[in-house]
C-alpha positions as CSV (number, residue, x, y, z in Angstrom):
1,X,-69.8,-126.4,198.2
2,X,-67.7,-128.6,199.6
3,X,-70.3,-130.2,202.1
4,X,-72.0,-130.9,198.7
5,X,-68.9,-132.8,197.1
6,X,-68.5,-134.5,200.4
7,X,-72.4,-135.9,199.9
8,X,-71.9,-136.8,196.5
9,X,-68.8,-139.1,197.2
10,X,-70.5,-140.4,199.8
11,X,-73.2,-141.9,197.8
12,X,-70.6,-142.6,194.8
13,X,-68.9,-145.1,197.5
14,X,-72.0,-146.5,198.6
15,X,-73.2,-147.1,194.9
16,X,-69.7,-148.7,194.7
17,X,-69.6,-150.8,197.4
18,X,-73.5,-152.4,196.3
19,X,-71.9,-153.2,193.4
20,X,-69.3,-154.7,194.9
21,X,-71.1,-156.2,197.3
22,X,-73.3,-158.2,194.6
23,X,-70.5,-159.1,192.4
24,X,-72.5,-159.3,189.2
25,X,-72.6,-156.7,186.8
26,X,-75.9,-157.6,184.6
27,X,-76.8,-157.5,187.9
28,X,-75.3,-153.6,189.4
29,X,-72.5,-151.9,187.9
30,X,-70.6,-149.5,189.8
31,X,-70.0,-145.9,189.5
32,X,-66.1,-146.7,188.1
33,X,-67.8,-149.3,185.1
34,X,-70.6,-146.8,184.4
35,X,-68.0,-143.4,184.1
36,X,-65.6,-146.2,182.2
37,X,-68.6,-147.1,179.8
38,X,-69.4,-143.2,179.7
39,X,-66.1,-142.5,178.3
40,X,-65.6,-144.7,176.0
41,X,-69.2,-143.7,174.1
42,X,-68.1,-140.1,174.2
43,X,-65.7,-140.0,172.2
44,X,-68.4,-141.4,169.6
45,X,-70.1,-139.5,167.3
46,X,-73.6,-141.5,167.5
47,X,-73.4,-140.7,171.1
48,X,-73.5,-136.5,170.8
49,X,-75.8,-137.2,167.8
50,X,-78.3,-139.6,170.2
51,X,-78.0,-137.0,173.5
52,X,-78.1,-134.0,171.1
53,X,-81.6,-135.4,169.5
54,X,-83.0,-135.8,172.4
55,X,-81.7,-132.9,174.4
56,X,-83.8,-130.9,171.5
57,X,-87.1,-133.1,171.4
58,X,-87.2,-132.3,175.3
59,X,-86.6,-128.7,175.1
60,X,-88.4,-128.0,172.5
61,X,-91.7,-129.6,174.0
62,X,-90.5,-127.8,177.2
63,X,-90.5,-124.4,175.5
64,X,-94.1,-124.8,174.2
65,X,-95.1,-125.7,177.0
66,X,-93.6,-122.9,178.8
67,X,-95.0,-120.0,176.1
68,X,-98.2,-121.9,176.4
69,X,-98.5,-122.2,180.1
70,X,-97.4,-118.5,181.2
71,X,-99.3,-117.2,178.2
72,X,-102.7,-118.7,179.1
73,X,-102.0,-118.7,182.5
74,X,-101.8,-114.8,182.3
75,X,-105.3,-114.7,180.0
76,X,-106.9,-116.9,182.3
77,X,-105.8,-114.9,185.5
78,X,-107.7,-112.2,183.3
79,X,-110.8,-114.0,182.3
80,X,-112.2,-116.1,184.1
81,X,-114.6,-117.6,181.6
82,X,-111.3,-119.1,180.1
83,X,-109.9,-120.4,183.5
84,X,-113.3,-122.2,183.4
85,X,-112.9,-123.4,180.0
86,X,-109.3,-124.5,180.6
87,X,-110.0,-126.6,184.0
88,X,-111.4,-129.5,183.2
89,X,-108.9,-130.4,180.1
90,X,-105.5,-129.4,182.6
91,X,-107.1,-131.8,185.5
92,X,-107.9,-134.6,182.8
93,X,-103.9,-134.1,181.3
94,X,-102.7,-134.1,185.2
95,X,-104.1,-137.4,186.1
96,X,-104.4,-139.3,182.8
97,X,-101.2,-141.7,182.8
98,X,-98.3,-141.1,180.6
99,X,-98.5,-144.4,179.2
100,X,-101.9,-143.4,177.6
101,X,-100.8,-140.8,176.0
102,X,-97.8,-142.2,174.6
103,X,-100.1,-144.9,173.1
104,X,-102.5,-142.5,171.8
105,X,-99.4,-140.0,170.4
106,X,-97.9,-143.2,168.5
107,X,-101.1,-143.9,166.6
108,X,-101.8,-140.8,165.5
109,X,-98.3,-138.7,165.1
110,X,-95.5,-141.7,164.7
111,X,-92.2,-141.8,167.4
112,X,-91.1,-139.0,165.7
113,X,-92.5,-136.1,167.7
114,X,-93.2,-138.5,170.4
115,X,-91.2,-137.2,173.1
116,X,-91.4,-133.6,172.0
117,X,-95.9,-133.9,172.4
118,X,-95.3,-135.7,175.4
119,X,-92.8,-133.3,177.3
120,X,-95.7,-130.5,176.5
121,X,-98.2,-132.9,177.7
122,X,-96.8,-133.3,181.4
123,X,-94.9,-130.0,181.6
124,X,-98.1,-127.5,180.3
125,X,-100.2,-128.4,183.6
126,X,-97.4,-127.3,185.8
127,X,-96.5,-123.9,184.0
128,X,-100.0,-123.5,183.9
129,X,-101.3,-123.5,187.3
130,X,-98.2,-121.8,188.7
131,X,-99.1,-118.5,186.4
132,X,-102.2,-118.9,188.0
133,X,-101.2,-119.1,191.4
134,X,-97.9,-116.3,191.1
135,X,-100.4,-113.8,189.2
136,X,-102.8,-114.2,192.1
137,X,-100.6,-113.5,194.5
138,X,-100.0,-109.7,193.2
139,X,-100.2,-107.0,195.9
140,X,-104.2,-106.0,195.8
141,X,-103.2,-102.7,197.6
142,X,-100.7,-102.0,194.8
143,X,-103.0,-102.9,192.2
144,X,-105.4,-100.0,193.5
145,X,-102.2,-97.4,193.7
146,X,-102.2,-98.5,190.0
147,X,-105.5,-97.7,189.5
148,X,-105.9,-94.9,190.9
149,X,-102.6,-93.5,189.4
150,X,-103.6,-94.7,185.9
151,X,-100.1,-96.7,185.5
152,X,-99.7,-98.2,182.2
153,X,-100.7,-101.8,181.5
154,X,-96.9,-102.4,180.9
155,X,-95.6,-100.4,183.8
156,X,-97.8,-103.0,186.1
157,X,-96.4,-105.9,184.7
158,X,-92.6,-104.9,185.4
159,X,-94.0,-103.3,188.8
160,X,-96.8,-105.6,190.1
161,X,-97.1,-108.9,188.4
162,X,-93.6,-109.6,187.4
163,X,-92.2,-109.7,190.8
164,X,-95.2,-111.7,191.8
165,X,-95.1,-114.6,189.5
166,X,-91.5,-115.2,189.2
167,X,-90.9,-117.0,192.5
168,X,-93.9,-119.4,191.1
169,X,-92.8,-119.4,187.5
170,X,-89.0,-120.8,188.8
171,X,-90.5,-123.3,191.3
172,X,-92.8,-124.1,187.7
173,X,-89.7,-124.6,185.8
174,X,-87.7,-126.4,188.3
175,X,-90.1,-129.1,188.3
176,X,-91.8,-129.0,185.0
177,X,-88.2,-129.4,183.6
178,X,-87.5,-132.6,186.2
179,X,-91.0,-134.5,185.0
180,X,-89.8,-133.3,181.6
181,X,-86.8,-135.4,181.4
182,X,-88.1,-138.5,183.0
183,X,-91.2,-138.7,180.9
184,X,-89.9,-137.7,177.6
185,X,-87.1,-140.3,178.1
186,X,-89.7,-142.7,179.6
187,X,-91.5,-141.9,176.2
188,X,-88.6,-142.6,174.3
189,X,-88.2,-146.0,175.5
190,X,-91.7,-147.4,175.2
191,X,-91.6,-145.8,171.4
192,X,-88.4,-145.9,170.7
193,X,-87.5,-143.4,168.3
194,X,-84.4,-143.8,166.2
195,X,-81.6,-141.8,167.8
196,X,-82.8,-141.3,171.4
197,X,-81.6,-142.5,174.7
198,X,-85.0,-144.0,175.1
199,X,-84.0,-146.5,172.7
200,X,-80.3,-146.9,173.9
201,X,-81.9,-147.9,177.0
202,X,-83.6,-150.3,175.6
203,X,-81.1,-152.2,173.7
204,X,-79.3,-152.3,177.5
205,X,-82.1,-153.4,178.5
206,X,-82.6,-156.1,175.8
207,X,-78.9,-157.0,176.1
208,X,-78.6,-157.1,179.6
209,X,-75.8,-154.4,179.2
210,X,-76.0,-153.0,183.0
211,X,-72.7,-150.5,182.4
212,X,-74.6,-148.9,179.2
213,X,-78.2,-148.6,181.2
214,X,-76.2,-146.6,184.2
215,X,-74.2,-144.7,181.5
216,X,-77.0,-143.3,180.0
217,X,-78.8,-142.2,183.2
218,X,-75.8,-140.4,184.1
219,X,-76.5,-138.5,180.7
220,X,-80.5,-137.4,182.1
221,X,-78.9,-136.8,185.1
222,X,-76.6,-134.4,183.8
223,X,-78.8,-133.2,181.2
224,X,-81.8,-132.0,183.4
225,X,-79.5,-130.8,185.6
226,X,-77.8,-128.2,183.1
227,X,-81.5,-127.8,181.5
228,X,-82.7,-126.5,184.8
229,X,-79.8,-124.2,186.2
230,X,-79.2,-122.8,182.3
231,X,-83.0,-122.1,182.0
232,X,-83.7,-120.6,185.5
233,X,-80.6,-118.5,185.0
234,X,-82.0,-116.8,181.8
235,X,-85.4,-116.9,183.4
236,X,-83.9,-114.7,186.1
237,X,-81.7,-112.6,184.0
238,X,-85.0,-111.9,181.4
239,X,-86.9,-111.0,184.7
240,X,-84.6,-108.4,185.8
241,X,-84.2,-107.5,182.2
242,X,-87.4,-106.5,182.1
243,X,-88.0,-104.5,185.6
244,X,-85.1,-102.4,184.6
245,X,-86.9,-101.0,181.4
């Protein structure tokens, strides 16, 4: 832990000293102007409303994605006519650029559930493919004990599967919910929806208002970093939840 802190200050000081070293903030700001701007917009009530909004957009789109990804994952492990159906639209949403689909989600839905279609968009794939690939990973020599034993369809998901997919489904989440972050906010800035950090960092952007831009990344920084350790925490609490039934 403290090897960690160490690290961190380490890169604070050298984030400093750049800024320093340039001498222009619409240029670099420091970590001191950026925790200074920080501050001060905290104690606002358009900045909880602005973080708040978007927190929700992205989590929400997350969460779709999520019950949409392990839930035809799982049928798709099961049929395979499905996987086959399902391949050709998860490789096309994989490689088609963000950008496009922001364009194509403002002219037919508005900014207003930009970032929350979006988020679903890039974190689905991810979710997806890593059901596949934890669900195929179940023990085939416990599989047959099952089937010879005629163990119940629920007593081989909380025996079999679960255990299998869950090292997949967290390494899944952990980086679904990165990508999630950085596109939904990238969304947000190309579409600017009212009340989103997307379009706060535009306005810095438009206003050459450095200390505001590195404020707000601090905020996505901190954001996807308690998104991810809250989320894999109840992931892992649900998990053993479940085996102990």
């Amino acid at each position: 832990m403290k090897c960690k802190a160490l690290i961190i200050f380490l890169w604070l000081a050298a984030w400093q000293a750049a800024a320093w070293a340039v001498g222009r903030s619409v240029i670099l700001v420091g970590p001191l102007e950026a925790g200074e701007t920080l501050l001060r917009m905290a104690v606002t009530a358009e900045f909880w409303r602005t973080a708040t909004l978007t927190a929700a957009r992205i989590g929400g789109g997350f969460l779709l994605a999520f019950c949409a990804g392990v839930g035809l994952g799982a049928a798709a492990r099961r049929w395979q006519l499905l996987q086959d159906i399902l391949a050709p639209a998860v490789s096309a949403v994989k490689s088609v650029p963000v950008a496009c689909f922001v364009i194509l989600v403002l002219v037919w839905l508005g900014s207003g559930r930009l970032t929350l279609v979006i988020v679903f968009l890039i974190a689905f794939p991810v979710l997806y493919l890593q059901t596949l690939e934890g669900l195929g990973r179940a023990d085939g020599q416990l599989l047959e004990m099952a089937q010879v034993f005629c163990m119940k369809p629920w007593s081989r998901v909380r025996g079999i599967y679960l255990p299998a997919l869950l090292p997949s489904l967290e390494s899944g989440c952990s980086l679904a919910l990165g990508l999630s972050w950085k596109s939904g906010v990238a969304a947000e800035v190309i579409g600017t929806p009212l009340h989103s950090i997307g379009q706060e960092l535009y306005f810095a952007k438009i206003y050459l208002e450095m200390d505001r831009l590195f404020a707000w990344t601090l905020v996505i920084l901190a954001g996807s970093f308690l998104f991810e350790r809250g989320f894999l925490w109840l992931l892992r609490r649900c998990a053993r939840a479940l085996e102990g039934t």
